[in-house]
MDAnalysis code that builds the backbone (N, CA, C; Angstrom):
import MDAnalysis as mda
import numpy as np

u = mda.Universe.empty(354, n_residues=118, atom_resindex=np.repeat(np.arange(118), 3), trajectory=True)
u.add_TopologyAttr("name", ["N", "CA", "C"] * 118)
u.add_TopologyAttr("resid", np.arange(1, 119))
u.add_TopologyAttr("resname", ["UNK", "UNK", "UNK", "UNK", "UNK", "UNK", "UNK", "UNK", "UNK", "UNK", "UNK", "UNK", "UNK", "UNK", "UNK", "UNK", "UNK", "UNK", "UNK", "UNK", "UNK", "UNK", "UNK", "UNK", "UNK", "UNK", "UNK", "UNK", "UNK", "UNK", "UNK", "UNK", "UNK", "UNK", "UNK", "UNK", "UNK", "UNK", "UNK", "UNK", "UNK", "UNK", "UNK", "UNK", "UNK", "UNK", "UNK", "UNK", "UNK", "UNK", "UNK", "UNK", "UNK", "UNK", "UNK", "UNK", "UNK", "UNK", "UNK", "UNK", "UNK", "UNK", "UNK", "UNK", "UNK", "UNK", "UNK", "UNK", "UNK", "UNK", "UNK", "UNK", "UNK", "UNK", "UNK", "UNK", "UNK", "UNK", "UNK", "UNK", "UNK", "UNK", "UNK", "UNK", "UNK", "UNK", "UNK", "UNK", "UNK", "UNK", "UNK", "UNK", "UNK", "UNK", "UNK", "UNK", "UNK", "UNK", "UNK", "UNK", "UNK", "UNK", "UNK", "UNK", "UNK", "UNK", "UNK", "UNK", "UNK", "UNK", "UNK", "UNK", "UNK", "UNK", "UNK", "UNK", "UNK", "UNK"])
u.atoms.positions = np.array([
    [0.818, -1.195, 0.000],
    [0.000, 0.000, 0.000],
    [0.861, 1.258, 0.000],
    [2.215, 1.437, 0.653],
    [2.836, 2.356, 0.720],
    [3.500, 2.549, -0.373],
    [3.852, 1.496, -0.910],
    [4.573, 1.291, -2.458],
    [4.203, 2.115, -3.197],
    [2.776, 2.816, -3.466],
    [2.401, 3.500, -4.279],
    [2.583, 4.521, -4.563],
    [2.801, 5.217, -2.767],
    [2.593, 7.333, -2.737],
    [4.245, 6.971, -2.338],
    [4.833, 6.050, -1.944],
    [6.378, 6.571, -1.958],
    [7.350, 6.828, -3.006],
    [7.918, 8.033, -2.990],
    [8.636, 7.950, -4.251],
    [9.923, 7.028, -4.490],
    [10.064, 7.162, -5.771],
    [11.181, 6.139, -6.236],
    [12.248, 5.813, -5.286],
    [12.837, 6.849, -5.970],
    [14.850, 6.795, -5.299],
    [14.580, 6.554, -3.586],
    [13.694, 7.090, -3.570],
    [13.642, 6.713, -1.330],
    [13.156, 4.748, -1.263],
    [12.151, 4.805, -2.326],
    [11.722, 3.197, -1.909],
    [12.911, 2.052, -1.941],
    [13.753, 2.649, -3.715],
    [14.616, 1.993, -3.621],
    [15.840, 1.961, -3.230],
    [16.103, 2.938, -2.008],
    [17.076, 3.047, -1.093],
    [16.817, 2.125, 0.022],
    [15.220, 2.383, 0.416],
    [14.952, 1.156, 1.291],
    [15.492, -0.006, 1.336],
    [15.055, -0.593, 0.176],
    [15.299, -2.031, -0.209],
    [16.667, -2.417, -0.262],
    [17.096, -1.424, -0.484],
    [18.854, -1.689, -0.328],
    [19.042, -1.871, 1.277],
    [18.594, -1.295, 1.989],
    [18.409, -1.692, 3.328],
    [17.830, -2.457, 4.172],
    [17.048, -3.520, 3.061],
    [16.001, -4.847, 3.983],
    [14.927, -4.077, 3.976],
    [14.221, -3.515, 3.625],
    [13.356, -2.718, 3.788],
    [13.040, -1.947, 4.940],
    [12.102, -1.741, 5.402],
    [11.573, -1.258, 6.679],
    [12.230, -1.864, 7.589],
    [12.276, -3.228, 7.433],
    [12.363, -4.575, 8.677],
    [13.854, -4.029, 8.739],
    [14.762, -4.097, 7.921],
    [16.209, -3.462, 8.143],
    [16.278, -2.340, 8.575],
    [15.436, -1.507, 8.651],
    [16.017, -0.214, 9.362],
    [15.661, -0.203, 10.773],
    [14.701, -0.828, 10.334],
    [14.124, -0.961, 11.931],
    [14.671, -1.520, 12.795],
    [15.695, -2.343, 12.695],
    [16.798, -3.062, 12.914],
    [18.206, -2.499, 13.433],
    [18.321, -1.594, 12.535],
    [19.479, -1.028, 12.950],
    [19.362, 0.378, 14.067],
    [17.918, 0.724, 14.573],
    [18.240, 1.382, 15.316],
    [17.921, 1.141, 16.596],
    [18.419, 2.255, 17.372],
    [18.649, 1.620, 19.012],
    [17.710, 0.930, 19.399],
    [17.827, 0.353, 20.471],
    [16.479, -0.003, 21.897],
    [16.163, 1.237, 22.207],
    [15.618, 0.751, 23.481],
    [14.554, 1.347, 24.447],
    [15.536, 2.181, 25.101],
    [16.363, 1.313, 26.237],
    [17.417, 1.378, 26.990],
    [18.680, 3.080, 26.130],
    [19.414, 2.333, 25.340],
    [20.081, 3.310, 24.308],
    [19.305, 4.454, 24.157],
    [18.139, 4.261, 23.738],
    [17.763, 5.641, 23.483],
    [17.314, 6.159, 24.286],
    [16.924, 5.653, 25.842],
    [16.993, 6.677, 27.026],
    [18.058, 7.077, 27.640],
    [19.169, 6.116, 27.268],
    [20.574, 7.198, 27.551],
    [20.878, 8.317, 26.365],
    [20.857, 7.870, 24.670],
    [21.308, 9.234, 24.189],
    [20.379, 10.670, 24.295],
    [19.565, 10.471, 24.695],
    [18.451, 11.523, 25.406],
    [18.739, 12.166, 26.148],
    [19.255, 11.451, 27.163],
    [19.670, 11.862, 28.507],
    [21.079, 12.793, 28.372],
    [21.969, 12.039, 27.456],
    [22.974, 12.881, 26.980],
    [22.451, 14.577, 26.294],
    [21.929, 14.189, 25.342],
    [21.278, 15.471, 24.419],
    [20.525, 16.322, 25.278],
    [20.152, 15.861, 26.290],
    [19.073, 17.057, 27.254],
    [20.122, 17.813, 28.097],
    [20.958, 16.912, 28.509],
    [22.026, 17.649, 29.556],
    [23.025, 18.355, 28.347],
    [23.433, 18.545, 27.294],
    [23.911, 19.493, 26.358],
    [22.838, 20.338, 25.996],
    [22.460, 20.361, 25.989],
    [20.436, 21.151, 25.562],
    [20.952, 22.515, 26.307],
    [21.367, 22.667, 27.157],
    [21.305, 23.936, 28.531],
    [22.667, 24.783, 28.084],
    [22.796, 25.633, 28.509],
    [23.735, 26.430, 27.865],
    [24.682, 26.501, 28.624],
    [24.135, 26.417, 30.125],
    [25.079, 26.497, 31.296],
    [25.738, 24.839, 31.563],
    [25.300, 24.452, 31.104],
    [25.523, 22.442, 31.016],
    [26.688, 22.493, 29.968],
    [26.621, 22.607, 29.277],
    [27.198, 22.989, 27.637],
    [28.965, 23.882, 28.254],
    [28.543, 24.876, 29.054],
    [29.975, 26.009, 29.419],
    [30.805, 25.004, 30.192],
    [29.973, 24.402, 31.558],
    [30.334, 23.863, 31.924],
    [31.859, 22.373, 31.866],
    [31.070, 21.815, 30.571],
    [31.635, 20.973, 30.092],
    [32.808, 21.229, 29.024],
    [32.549, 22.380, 28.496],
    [33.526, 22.502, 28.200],
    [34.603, 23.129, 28.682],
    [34.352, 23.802, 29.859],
    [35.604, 24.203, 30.870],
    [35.762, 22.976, 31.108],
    [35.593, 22.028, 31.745],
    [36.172, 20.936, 32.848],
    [36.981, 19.965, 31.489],
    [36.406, 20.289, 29.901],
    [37.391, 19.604, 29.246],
    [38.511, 20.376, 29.025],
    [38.858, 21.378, 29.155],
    [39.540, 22.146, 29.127],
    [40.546, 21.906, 29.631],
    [40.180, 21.930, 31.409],
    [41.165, 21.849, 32.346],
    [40.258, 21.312, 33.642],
    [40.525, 20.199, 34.432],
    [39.475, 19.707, 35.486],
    [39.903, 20.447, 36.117],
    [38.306, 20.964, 36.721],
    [38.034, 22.117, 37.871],
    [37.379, 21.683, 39.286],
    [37.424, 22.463, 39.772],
    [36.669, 22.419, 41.609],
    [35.336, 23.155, 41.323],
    [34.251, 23.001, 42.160],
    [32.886, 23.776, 42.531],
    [33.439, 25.010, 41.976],
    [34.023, 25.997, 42.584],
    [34.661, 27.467, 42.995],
    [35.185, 27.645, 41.879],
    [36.211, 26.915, 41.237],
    [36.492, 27.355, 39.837],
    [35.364, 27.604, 38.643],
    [34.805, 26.122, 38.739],
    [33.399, 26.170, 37.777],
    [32.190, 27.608, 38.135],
    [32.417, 27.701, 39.328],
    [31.426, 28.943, 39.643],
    [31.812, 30.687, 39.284],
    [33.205, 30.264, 39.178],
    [33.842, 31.804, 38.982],
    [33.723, 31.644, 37.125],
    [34.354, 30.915, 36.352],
    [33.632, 30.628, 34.913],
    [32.402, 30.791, 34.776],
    [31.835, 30.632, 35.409],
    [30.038, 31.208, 35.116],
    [30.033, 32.472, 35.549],
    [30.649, 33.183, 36.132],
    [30.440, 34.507, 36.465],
    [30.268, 34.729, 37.647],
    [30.429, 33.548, 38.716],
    [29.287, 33.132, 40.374],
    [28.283, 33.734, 40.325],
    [27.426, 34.136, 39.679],
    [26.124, 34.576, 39.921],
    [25.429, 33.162, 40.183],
    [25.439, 31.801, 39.742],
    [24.774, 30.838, 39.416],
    [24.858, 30.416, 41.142],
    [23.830, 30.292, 41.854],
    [23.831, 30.070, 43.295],
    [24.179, 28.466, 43.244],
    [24.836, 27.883, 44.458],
    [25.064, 26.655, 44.801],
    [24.625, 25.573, 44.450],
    [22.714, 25.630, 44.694],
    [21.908, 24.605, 44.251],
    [22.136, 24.419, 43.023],
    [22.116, 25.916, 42.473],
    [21.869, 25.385, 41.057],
    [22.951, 25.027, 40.224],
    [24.235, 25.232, 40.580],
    [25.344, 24.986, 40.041],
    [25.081, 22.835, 40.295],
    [24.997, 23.081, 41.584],
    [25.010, 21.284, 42.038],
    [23.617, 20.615, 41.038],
    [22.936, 21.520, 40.804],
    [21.705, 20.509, 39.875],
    [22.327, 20.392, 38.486],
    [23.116, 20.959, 37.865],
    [23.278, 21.286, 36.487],
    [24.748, 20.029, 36.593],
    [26.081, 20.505, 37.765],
    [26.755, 19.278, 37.567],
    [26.389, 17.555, 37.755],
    [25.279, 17.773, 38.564],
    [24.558, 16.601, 38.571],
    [23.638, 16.072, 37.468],
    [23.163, 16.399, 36.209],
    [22.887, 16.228, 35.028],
    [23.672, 15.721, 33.905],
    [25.072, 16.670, 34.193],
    [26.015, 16.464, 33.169],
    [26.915, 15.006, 33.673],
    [26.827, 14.392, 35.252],
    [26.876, 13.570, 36.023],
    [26.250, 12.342, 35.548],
    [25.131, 12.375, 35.646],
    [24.090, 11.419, 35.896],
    [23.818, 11.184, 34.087],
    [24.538, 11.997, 32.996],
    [24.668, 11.712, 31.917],
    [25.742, 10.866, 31.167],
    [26.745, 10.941, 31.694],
    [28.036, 9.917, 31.578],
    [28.977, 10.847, 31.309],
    [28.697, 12.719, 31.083],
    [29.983, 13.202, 30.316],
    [30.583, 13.585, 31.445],
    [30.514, 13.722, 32.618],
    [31.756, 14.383, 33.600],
    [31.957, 13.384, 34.473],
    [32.695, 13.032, 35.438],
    [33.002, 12.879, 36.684],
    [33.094, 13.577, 38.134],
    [33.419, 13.359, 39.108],
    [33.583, 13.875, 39.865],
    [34.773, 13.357, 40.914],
    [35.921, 13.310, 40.991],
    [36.749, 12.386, 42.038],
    [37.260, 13.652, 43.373],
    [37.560, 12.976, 44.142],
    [37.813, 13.646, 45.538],
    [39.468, 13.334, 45.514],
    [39.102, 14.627, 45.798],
    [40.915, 15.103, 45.858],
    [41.169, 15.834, 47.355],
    [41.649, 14.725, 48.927],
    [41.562, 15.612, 49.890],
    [40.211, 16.267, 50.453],
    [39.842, 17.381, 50.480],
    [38.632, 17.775, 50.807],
    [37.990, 18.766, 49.334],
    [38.290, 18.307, 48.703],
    [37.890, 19.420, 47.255],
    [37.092, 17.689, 45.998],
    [36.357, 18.275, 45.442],
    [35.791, 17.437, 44.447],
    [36.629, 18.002, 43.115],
    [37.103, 17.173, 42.241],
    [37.810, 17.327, 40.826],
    [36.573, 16.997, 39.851],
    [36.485, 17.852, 38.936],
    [35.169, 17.477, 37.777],
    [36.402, 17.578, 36.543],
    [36.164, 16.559, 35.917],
    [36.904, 16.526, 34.558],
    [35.705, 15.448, 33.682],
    [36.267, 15.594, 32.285],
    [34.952, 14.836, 31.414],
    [35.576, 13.252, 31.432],
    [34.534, 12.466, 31.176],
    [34.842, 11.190, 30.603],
    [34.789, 11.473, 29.436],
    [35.152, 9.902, 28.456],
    [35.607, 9.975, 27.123],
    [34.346, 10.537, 26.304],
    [32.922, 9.971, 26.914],
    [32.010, 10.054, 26.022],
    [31.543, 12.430, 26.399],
    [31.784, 12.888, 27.132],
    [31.901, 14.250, 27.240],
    [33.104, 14.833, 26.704],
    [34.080, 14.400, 26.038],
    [35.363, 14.867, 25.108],
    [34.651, 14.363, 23.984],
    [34.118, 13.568, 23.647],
    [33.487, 13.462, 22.001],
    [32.035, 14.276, 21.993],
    [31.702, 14.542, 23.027],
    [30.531, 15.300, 22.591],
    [31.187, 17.169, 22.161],
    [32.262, 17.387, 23.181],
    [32.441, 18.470, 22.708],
    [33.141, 18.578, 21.286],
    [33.382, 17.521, 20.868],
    [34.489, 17.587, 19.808],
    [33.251, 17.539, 18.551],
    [31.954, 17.357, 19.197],
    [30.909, 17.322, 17.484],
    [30.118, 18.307, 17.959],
    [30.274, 18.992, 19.336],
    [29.467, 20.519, 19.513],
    [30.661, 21.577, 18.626],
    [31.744, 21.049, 18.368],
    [32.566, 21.891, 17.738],
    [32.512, 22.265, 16.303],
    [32.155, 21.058, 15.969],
    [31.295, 20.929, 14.800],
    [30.072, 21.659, 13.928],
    [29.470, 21.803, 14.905],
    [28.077, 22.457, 14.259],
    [28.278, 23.763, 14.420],
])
């Protein structure tokens, strides 16, 4: 039935791909695509976004990251925004003494490297 109103060159690109059943195939789960979401929402923010790319820069402390924003950004909200970019896979957090270190994991160095991109 679809065969009819679809045009050519797209149908027969399909078919080069198994049709439907092949594409449908090749893309994520459930799972996958509630993590690359989760990624894309926590880059979504602008202050998420500065963030990350200071700490790829050079891994920072609370106080550093807060003076890069300008410190206007109050405590909570600094801690909700590193906790996003956290709870997304692109930063870390390790304890150094009494100070927290934020630097990116691998998958937050490739995101900035295709935000560089666009």
């Amino acid at each position: 039935m679809l065969d009819s109103i679809i045009p050519d060159p797209i149908r027969e690109q399909c078919e080069s791909k198994g049709g439907m059943k092949g594409i449908k195939k090749k893309l994520p789960g459930k799972k996958e695509l509630g993590d690359q979401s989760q990624v894309f929402q926590a880059l979504s923010d602008p202050l998420r976004l500065k963030i990350l790319l200071a700490v790829v820069e050079q891994p920072l402390c609370v106080c550093l990251i807060k003076d890069i924003l300008g410190g206007k950004v109050s405590d909570s909200k600094l801690s909700y925004h590193i906790n996003k970019l956290k709870d997304a896979g692109l930063i870390v957090g390790e304890r150094q003494a009494s100070w927290i270190i934020y630097s990116p994991t691998k998958l937050g160095e490739e995101a900035v490297k295709v935000a560089g991109k666009l």
